[in-house]
C-alpha positions, 0 to 999 in steps of 0.5 A: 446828704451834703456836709455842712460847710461843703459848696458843691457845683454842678454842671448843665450844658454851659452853665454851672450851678451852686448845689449849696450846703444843707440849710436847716430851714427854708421859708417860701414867701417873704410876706408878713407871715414868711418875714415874722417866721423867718425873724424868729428863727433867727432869734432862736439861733436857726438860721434860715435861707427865704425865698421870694420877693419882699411883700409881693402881694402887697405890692403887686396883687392889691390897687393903689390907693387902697387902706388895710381894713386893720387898725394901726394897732393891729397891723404891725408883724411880730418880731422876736424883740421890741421896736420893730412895730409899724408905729416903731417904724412911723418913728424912725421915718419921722412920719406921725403915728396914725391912731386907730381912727385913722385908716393905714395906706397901703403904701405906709404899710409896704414901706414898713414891711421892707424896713421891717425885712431890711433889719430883721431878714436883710438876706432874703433872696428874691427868686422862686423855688419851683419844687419841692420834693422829699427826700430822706429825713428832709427836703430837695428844693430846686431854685428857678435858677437851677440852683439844688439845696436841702433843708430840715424843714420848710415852712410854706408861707407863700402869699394869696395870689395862687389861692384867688377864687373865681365862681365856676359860673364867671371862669367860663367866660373866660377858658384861659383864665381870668386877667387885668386885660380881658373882660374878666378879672379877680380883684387881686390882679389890678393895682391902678383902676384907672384905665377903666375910666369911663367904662362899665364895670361889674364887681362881684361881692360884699367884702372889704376887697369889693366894696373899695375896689368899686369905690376906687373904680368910680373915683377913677371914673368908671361906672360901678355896679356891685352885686352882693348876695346877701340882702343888705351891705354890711360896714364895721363900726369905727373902734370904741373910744375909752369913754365907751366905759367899763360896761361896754368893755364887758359887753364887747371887749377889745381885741386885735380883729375888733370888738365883740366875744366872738373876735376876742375869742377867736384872736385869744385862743387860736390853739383852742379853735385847733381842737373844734371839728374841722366843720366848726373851725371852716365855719369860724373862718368864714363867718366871723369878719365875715363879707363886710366894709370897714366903717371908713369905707361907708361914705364912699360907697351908700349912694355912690354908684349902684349896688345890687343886693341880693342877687346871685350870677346863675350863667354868664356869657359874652357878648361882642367884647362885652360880658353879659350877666344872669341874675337872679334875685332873692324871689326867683326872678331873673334879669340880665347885666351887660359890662365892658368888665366884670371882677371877681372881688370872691376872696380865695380858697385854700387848696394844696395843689395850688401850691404847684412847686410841691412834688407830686408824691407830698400830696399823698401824704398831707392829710387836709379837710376840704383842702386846708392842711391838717396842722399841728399846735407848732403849725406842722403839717402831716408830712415831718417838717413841711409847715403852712402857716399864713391862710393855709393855717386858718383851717386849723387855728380860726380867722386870726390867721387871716391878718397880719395880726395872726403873725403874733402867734404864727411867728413864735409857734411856728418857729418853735415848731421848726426849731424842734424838727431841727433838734429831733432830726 
């Protein structure tokens, strides 16, 4: 191993690059996950080098005008000391404090998490590391610049981008892969609806990403079409004032996902949900929170533009430049759908090998069930020192992990799971 404290240089061809000395821990990912871990590694003394641009996938992978589906008081990212939560932030802007009646704007939510990365984690460096190898009691990283570095540990808390899931029905429209500019795309690759004005557009889905990108799209002048699976659309309920009374706060008590026993569970005891078969914990993931609107979004949507419910995609082709849809309803029948563009709103699925800056011979060794890493209670994987925290840590914890609220667990465990890799090495 390098010496700490050593700057090792290396040559190729005409350009020298810095082999730097051996960091305790590199984070992959300066979202809200990377940014909440990365600040309490830094309270704990451990000083950490991250990688990757601030909120990337808010800024670039989710449309403009949109509003997070989380109340104010469960969207802020958890830091190792008071004063750095998004109502601390409204403060320090001179903006008014939204309550929870309030939907959050995107842009509101970015510019708090580059304050929120500026004050706690200012030395984030905004390249890509492109692998990721074992090597002795650590980790060989190689930058995209060619820069070589090692590290104790690394904590992989990478955004959604990777982990977009399109039906294997809708990609072979497309053998290149979906995009922004081709007949078919996922949601998360638009951040302005507006050049589909005056054109038809399917969206794909029953979720908060579907039903207001469908909103954004017909208020951008398009003409919508959802198709949901299921029989009905589903909207959350707008958040109970303290008028609702004790009874109703033991019937259905609060909780940062909302009310209801089942969120209050799942957002109060994750480490419990570690402990339930790997069957159980997919199911918790999937059905609670499942495909639903938040009760703001209703009004722009019940009898805005068309929605199809149950119907499923069986085959999909094109047609000229457009894409032609089969469908099937819930009693068998089938009907067809023709659109200029068709987006996949079919959320994502986790996958290690989505992550293709890991080196080949790690995937041997991470044990997973259905591609979510098997983690322990400090968010560390199967291989020493290599942990996922974000969505990849929802297999094990619950549905908590999906939200920006998951971070006031995931930031102190997971640093404190890193830290201890640290002292043990």
């Amino acid at each position: 191993m390098t010496p700490v404290g050593t700057d090792v240089r290396e040559r190729q061809g005409d350009r020298v690059f810095r082999i730097s000395t051996r960091t305790p821990v590199a984070v992959i990912g300066a979202g809200p996950y990377g940014l909440s871990t990365a600040a309490h590694l830094g309270h704990r003394g451990i000083p950490a080098r991250v990688f990757g641009e601030p909120l990337a996938g808010w800024r670039h992978h989710m449309p403009a005008g949109m509003y997070l589906k989380s109340t104010v008081s469960a969207s802020s990212i958890s830091a190792p000391l008071p004063g750095y939560a998004l109502p601390d932030f409204c403060l320090s802007a001179g903006l008014t404090v939204p309550d929870d009646l309030q939907p959050v704007p995107i842009d509101l939510f970015v510019r708090y998490g580059l304050w929120f990365q500026e004050r706690l984690v200012p030395a984030v460096e905004r390249e890509r590391v492109a692998t990721v190898a074992p090597v002795g009691n650590g980790f060989a990283l190689t930058l995209e610049s060619g820069e070589k570095l090692q590290a104790t540990a690394v904590v992989v808390a990478c955004g959604l981008a990777s982990l977009a899931h399109v039906p294997a029905e809708l990609r072979a429209v497309v053998p290149a892969g979906p995009s922004a500019s081709g007949p078919l795309s996922h949601s998360s690759q638009h951040r302005d609806f507006s050049c589909f004005a005056g054109k038809e557009v399917a969206v794909i889905g029953a979720g908060q990403s579907a039903l207001e990108s469908a909103a954004l799209l017909h208020e951008s002048g398009a003409v919508v079409h959802v198709l949901v699976r299921g029989a009905t659309l589903l909207f959350g309920r707008p958040p109970r004032e303290e008028s609702a009374g004790r009874l109703g706060s033991v019937l259905k008590p609060g909780s940062p996902l909302g009310p209801g026993w089942s969120h209050f569970a799942v957002s109060r005891a994750p480490q419990l949900i570690r402990y339930l078969p790997s069957r159980g914990r997919q199911h918790l993931v999937r059905s609670v929170l499942g495909p639903s609107g938040a009760w703001w979004l209703r009004e722009r949507v019940v009898d805005r533009f068309q929605v199809l419910t149950g119907r499923v995609v069986r085959a999909a082709a094109l047609t000229g430049e457009r894409v032609t849809l089969e469908l099937e309803d819930l009693n068998g029948h089938t009907d067809r759908l023709t659109v200029d563009h068709v987006i996949a709103a079919t959320g994502y699925r986790v996958d290690l090998r989505s992550f293709d800056f890991l080196a080949a011979d790690l995937y041997p060794r991470l044990q997973h069930s259905r591609g979510w890493p098997r983690l322990t209670a400090s968010f560390e994987s199967s291989v020493p020192g290599l942990f996922f925290t974000g969505l990849p840590a929802a297999g094990t914890f619950g549905p908590l992990l999906r939200f920006v609220c998951g971070t006031a667990f995931a930031g102190p465990h997971a640093s404190a799971g890193a830290t201890a890799r640290i002292r043990t090495s």
